[in-house]
C-alpha positions in Angstrom: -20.1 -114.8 -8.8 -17.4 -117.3 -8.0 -17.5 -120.8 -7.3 -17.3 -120.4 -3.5 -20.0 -118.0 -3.4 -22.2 -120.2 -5.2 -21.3 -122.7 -3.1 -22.0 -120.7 0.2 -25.4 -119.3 -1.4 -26.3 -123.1 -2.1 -25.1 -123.6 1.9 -27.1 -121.2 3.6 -30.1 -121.8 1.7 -30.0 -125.4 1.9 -29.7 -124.6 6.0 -32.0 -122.0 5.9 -35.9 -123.4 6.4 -37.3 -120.3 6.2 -40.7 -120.6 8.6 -41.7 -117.2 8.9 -40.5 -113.6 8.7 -40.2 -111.1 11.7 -41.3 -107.7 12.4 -42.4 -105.8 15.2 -45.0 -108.2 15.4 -45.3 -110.3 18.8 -46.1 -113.9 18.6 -47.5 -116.5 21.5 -45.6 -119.0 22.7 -48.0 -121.8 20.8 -47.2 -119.8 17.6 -43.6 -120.0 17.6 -41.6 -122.5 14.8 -38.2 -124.0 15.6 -35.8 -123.2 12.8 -32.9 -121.5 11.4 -33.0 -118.5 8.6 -30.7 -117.1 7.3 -31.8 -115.9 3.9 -32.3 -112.1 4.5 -28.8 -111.5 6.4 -26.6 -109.1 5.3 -23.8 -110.9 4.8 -19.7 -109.7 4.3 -17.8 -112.7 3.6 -14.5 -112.9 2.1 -14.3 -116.0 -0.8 -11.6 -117.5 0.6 -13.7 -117.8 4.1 -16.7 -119.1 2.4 -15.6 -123.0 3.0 -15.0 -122.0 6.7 -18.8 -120.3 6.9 -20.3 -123.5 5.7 -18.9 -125.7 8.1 -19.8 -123.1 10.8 -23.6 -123.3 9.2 -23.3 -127.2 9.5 -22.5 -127.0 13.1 -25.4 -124.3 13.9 -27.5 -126.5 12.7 -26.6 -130.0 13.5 -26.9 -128.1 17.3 -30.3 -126.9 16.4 -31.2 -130.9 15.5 -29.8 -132.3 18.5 -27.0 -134.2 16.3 -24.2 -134.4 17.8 -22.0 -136.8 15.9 -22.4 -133.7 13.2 -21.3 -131.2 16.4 -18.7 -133.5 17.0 -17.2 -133.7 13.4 -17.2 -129.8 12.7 -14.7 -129.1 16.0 -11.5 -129.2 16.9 -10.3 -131.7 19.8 -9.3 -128.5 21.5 -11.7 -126.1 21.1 -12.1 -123.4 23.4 -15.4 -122.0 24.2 -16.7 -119.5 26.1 -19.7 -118.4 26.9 -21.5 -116.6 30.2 -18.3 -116.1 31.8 -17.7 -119.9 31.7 -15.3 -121.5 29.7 -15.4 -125.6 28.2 -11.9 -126.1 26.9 -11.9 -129.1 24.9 -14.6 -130.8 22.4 -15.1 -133.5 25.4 -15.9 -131.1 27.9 -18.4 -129.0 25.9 -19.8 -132.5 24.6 -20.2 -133.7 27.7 -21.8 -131.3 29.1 -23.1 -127.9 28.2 -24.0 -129.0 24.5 -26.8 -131.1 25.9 -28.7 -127.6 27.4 -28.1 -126.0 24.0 -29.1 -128.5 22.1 -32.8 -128.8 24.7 -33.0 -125.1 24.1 -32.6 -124.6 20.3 -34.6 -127.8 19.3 -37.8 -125.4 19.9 -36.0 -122.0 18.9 -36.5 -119.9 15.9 -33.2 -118.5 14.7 -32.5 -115.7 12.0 -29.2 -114.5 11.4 -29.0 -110.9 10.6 -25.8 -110.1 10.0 -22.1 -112.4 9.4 -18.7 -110.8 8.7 -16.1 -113.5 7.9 -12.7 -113.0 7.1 -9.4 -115.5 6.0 -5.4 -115.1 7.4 -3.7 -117.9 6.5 -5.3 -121.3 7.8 -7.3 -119.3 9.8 -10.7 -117.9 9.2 -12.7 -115.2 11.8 -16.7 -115.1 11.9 -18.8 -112.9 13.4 -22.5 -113.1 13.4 -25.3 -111.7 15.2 -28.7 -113.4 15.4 -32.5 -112.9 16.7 -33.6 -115.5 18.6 -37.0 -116.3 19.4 -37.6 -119.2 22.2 -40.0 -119.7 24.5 -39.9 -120.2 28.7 -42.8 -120.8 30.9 -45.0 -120.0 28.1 -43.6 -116.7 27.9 -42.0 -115.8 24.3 -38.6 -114.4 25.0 -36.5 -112.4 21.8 -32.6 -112.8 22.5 -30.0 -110.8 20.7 -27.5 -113.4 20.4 -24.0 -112.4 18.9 -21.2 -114.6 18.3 -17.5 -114.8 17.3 -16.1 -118.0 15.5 -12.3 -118.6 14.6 -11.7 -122.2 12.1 -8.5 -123.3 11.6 -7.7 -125.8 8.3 -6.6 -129.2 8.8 -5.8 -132.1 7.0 -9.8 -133.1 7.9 -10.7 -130.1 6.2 -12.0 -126.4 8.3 -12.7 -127.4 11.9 -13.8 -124.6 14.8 -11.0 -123.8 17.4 -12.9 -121.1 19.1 -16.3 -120.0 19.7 -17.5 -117.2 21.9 -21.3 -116.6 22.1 -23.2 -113.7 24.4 -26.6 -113.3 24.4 -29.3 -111.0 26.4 -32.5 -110.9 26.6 -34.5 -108.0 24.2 -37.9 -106.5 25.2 
């Protein structure tokens, strides 16, 4: 195994508090354990993206802690994102604004990740991943197939995310 898939092992699991696992199995709203886990995905990532994956990991989960000087650091001034048919077209706009709800609803969401393909052109780096989500609303448990689509570029200030593009529904 190479150095950056050490390193990228070491990433995810350092990000990865695994709280519990998931079956078929429903759970009450009282029962459910904000987190992120990432351990059993099955994960295709090129070396050469693996530097790009981790800072995409450090952003999930500075969103999932409500930190967002570490959401702030990982993207680019002009990042485009886009998400429910709505679009926030620069890091202020996004900050200023729809961050805020994401980071209220994944404070008290459990997240796995099931799947990630990342792949490397250049200065540019591709990642898709597709996640389970388990949140609750008016103390009703809801499961959300989440997917979404990242593209870093590299800077001087090392990989910073240019584009993000999440959908989501609702499983039952």
């Amino acid at each position: 195994m190479n150095i950056r898939m050490t390193s990228l092992a070491l990433a995810l699991a350092l990000a990865a508090p695994i709280a519990w696992s998931h079956g078929n199995e429903k759970h009450g709203a009282a029962t459910l354990e904000a987190g992120r886990e990432t351990a059993g995905a099955a994960l295709s990532i090129a070396p050469e993206a693996a530097d790009a994956v981790a800072v995409l990991e450090r952003f999930a989960a500075a969103l999932s802690a409500g930190d967002l000087d570490a959401v702030t650091a990982e993207l680019d001034p002009n990042v485009l994102i886009l998400e429910s048919g709505g679009a926030e077209r620069t890091r202020d706009e996004y900050l200023g604004g729809h961050a805020k709800h994401d980071v209220e609803f994944l404070k008290a969401a459990h997240i796995t990740l099931k799947r990630r393909t990342a792949q490397a052109s250049g200065e540019l780096v591709w990642v898709g991943s597709e996640s389970e989500i388990h949140a609750s609303k008016d103390d009703k448990m809801l499961m959300i197939a989440s997917t979404e689509t990242a593209v870093l570029r590299k800077t001087a200030q090392g990989w910073k995310i240019v584009h993000l593009h999440w959908s989501s529904r609702v499983q039952k």
